[in-house]
N, C-alpha and C positions, 0 to 999 in steps of 0.2 A: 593862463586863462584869458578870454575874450570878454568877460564883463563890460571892462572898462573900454571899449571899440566907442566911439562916438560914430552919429550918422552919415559926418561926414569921409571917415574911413571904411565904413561900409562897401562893399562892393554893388554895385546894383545890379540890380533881377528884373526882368520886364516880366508885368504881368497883362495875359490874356484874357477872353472868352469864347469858348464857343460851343453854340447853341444848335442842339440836337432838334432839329423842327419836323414836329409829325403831324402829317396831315391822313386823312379819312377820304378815301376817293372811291365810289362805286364799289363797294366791299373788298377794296385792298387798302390797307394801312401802309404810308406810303413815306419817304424820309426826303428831305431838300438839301441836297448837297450841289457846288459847284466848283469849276475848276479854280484852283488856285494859280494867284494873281500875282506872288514874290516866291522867289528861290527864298531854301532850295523846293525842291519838288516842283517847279512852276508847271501849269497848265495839268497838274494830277489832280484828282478828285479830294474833293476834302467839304469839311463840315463848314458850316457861314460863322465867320468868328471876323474878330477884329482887338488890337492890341485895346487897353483903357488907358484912356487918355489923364492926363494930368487935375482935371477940375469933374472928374465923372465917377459914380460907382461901378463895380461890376456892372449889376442889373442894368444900368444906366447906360454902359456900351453894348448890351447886349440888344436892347431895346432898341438904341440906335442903327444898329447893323442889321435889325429884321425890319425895320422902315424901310434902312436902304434897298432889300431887296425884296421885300413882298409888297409894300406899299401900306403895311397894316397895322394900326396902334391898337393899344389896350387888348392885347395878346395874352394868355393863359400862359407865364413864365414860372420856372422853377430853378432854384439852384439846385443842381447833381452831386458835385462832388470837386477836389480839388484835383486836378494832376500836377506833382511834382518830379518827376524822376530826374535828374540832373541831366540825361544824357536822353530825354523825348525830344529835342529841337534841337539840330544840328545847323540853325542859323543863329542860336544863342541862348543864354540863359535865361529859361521861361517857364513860368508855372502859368498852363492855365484852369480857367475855372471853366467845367460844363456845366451848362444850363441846359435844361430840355424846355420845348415849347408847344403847345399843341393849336392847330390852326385849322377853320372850315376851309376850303381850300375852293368851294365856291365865290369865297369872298376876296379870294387876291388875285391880282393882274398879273394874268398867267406872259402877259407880251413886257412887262416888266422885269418878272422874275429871269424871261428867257435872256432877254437881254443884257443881264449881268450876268451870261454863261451859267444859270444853275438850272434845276431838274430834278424834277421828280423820279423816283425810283421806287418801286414794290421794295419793305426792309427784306423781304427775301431773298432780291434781284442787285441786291448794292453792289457795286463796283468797288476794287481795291480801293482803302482811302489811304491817305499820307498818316504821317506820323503814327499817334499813338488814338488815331479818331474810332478805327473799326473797335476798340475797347470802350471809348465815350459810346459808341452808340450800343453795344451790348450789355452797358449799363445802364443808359438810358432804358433803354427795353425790359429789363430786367426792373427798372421802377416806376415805368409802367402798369407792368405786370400787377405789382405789389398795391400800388396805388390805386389802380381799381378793382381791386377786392372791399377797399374801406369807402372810396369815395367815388360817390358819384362822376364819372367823364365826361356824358355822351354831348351836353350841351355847350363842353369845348368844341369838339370834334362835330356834330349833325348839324343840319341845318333846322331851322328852328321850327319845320314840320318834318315829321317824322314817320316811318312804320314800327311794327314791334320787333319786326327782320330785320328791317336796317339797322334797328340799334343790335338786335345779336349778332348780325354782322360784324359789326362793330368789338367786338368782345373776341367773335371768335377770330377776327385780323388781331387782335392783340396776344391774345393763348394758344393763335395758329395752333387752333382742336374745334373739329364742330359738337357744337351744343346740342343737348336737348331739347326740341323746340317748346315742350309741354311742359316743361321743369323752369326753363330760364322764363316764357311768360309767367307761368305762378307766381314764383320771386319775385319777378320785377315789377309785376301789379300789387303785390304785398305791400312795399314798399308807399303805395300814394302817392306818388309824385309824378306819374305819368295824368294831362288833363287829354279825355279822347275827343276827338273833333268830327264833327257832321261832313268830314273830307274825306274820299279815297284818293289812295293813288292806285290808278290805274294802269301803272306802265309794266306789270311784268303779268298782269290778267284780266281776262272781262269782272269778274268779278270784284276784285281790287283789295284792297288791303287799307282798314281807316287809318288816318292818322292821326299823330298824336302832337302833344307839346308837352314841356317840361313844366310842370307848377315851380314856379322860380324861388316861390317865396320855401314849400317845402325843401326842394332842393338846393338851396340855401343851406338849409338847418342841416338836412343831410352833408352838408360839404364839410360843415365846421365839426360835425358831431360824429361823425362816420359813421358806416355802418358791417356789417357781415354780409358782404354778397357772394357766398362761397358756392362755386360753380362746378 
């Protein structure tokens, strides 16, 4: 039996993260991958991750590594899920941890992001990734999915004016199905948490389309208290 192992007979395990980043861009929900920067795999497509360091939490390198490459703090972060398989990393023994993160994508330095080799991609349109990532992000997706059925998303993802399209847009980039357009407004007026504003936007008709903003304070309550937005 292994009881008696001290720490320092242990063998060590490097642990990781990486963070599944979904941004909302003109009615495609869209994911930020870039090429990877160490063997093996170098220069293949892969998810924004970085090992955790000695004095940091998970959340804490993960935070760090979406600084480095978006430019953007106090980010909408999640823990996902663990991956361990002994044999996912064929540069060593490594569990890491996914996080998903969801981001306006108006609000990061798009000449930044490029420049640490990463990119946008439709999740429809993703490129092969390395290791065991095309799973993180079909998981990710997959809680997503799940996640906004109870809670409120959109004022991760929109910008803080809004149509009532854009945000079914929005929904329907996440259930890739189009909605009801007469069904999804009901509900989502139901709800109270939309404030309408004396604005149109007028970029896809003369006539225009008002908009809207989030009552923070209700969607607040709705975040912590969830709800049924069954579509």
């Amino acid at each position: 039996m292994e009881v008696n192992r001290t720490y320092t007979e242990q063998h060590k395990i490097l642990v990781a993260t990486d963070c599944i980043v979904f941004g909302f861009d003109e009615g495609v929900l869209k994911l930020l991958v870039f090429k990877r920067r160490i063997n093996p795999f170098m220069g293949e497509w892969s998810l924004i991750g970085s090992f955790v360091d000695e004095e940091e939490s998970v959340t804490e390198a993960a935070r760090r590594v979406l600084l480095q490459f978006t430019g953007l703090e106090n980010i909408f972060l999640k823990e996902l899920k663990a991956y361990s398989d002994v044999d996912r990393d064929p540069g060593a023994r490594c569990i890491s941890i996914g996080q998903y993160a969801l981001i306006r994508i108006n609000e990061y330095d798009k000449e930044q992001v490029e420049r640490h080799g990463a990119k946008w991609f439709a999740v429809d349109e993703l490129p092969e990734m390395v290791l065991d990532h095309n799973k993180m992000i079909s998981d990710a997706l997959d809680r997503l999915k799940e996640k906004a059925r109870r809670k409120p998303l959109g004022f991760e993802l929109l910008p803080e004016k809004f149509t009532i399209p854009q945000l079914q847009n929005l929904y329907e980039a996440i259930y890739q199905r189009k909605l009801d357009d007469r069904n999804f407004r009901k509900k989502l007026l139901s709800f109270g948490l939309l404030i309408k504003l004396d604005e149109k936007d007028k970029t896809s008709s003369k006539k225009g389309a008002f908009l809207y903003r989030f009552d923070h304070d209700k969607y607040k309550n709705l975040e912590e208290s969830g709800f049924n937005f069954v579509l």
